[in-house]
C-alpha positions, 0 to 999 in steps of 0.5 A, spaced: 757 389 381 763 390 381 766 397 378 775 400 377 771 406 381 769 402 388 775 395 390 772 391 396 767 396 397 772 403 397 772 408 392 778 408 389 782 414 386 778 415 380 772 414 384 774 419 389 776 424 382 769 423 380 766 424 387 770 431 387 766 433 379 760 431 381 761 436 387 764 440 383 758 440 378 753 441 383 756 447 386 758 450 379 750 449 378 749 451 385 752 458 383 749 459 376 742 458 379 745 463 384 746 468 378 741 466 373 735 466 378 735 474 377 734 474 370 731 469 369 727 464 374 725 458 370 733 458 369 734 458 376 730 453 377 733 449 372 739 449 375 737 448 382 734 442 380 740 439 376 744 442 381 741 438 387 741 432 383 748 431 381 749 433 389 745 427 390 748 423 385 755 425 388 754 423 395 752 415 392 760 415 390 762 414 396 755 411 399 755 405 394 747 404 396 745 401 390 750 395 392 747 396 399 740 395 396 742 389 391 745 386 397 740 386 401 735 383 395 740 378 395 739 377 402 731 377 402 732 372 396 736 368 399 732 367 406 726 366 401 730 360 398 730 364 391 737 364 389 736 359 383 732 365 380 737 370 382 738 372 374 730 373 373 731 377 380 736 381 377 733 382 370 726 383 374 729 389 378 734 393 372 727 392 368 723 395 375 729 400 374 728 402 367 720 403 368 721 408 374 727 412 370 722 411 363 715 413 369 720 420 372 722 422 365 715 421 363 711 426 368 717 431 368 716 432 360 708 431 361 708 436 367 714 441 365 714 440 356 716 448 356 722 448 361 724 441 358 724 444 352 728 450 354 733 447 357 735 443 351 735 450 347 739 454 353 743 449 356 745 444 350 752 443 353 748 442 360 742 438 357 748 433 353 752 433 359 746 430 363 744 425 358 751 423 358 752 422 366 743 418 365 747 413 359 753 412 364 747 410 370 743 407 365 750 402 363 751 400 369 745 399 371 745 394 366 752 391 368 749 387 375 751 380 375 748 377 371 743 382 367 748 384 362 749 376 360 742 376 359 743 382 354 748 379 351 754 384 352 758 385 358 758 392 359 763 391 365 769 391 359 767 396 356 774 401 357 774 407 359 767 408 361 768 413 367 769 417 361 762 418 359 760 419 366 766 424 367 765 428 360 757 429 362 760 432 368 765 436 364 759 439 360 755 441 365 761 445 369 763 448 362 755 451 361 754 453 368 760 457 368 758 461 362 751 462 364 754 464 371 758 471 367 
């Protein structure tokens, strides 16, 4: 899987400049939930919640672990003599990825419907900034080897797709100013 974020297994400086928004998202986020927690403590929550998140998705910048995980699924494929079907297995595992993704949003809108809801009428910058950053993931969950030849479309090539990821963040950090005064 290759990325203009990661060359040989290195972050480039886009990816580093991303690393720096989603930390910079994360802490913002950290301290709107700092500041809201006062008022409102659902709100606080909220924003711990979303904070620690990017947190997490920030620290995978420069940890790559999806390409360690796909690298060690092609290493079991290979000891299992299964590379002949490494395209299925790829397929097999973006539709695993999508399951679990559809799964964790499935019991998060079930279990919490008022806070989701709420979210999205409080914080609609930091709802559209999140959406954008999942459709960013999503994208390039889709773009391993042959998964988006299966699909039809090479998502590598669309250009500029560090802007989806990087304008989510700049939602998010936008929203967690204002709500911060």
């Amino acid at each position: 899987m290759s990325s203009d974020m990661h060359v040989a297994g290195q972050l480039t400086a886009l990816g580093w400049t991303m690393f720096a928004l989603y930390l910079a998202a994360a802490g913002l986020s950290f301290r709107a939930a700092a500041v809201c927690r006062f008022r409102d403590a659902e709100l606080g929550r909220i924003w711990n919640w979303l904070a620690a998140g990017l947190a997490a998705l920030g620290f995978n910048k420069p940890l790559d672990l999806q390409t360690r995980l796909i690298e060690t699924g092609r290493q079991a494929a290979r000891q299992a003599n299964l590379l002949p079907c490494l395209p299925e297995l790829h397929l097999l595992f973006f539709l695993g990825f999508m399951l679990a993704i559809m799964a964790l949003l499935a019991v998060v809108m079930l279990r919490w419907p008022a806070q989701i809801a709420r979210f999205g009428r409080q914080l609609p910058w930091a709802a559209g900034g999140s959406v954008l950053v999942c459709l960013y993931i999503v994208i390039r969950a889709a773009s391993i080897d042959s998964v988006d030849q299966m699909l039809g479309y090479d998502w590598e090539t669309i250009p500029f797709l560090w802007l989806l990821e990087a304008g989510g963040l700049l939602l998010i950090m936008v929203q967690s100013l204002r709500a911060a005064k």
